[in-house]
N, C-alpha and C positions, 0 to 999 in steps of 0.2 A: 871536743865537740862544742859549738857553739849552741845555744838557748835562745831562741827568738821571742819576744815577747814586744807586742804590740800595746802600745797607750793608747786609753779609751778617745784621746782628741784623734791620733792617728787613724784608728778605725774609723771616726764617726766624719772623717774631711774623708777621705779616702770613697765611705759607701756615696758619698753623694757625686763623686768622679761618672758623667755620662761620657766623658770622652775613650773609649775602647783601645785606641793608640798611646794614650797617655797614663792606663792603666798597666798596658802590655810593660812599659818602659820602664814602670814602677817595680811592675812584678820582677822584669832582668836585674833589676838595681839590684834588687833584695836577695834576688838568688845572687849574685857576686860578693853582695858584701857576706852573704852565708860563707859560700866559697873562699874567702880571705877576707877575713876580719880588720885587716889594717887599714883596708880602702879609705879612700876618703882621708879629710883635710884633719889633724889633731887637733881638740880645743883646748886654749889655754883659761886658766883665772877660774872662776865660778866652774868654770864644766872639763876640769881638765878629767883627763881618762875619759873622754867619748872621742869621737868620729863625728865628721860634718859633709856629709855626700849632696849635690846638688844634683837635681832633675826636673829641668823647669816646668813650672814657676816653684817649686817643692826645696825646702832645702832641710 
C-alpha cells in the first residue's frame, strides 16, 4: 500500500493553480504514480530513493 503525503510548499503552489486543465493533469499524475510507484525518472546523489515525474511547468 502506498502513503501519500503532500508537502506544505506542494499544497500551497498547487491551491493557487486557477487553471482547471492543469489541475485535472496534476490530479492523473498522482493517481498513476499511486498506481505504480516506480513512475517517473530515479534521482541520483542527494535525493536518491525518490522519483522525478514531469508535468508542465511542474516537476
Amino acid at each position: 500500500m502506498v502513503t501519500v503525503a503532500f508537502e506544505p510548499l506542494f499544497e500551497k503552489t498547487i491551491g493557487k493553480i486557477k487553471d482547471n486543465i492543469l489541475i485535472k493533469k496534476i490530479k492523473n499524475q498522482i493517481r498513476k504514480i499511486i498506481e505504480n510507484p516506480e513512475t517517473g525518472k530515479p534521482m541520483r546523489y542527494d535525493r536518491k530513493g525518490t522519483r522525478e515525474d514531469y508535468i508542465q511547468p511542474f516537476r
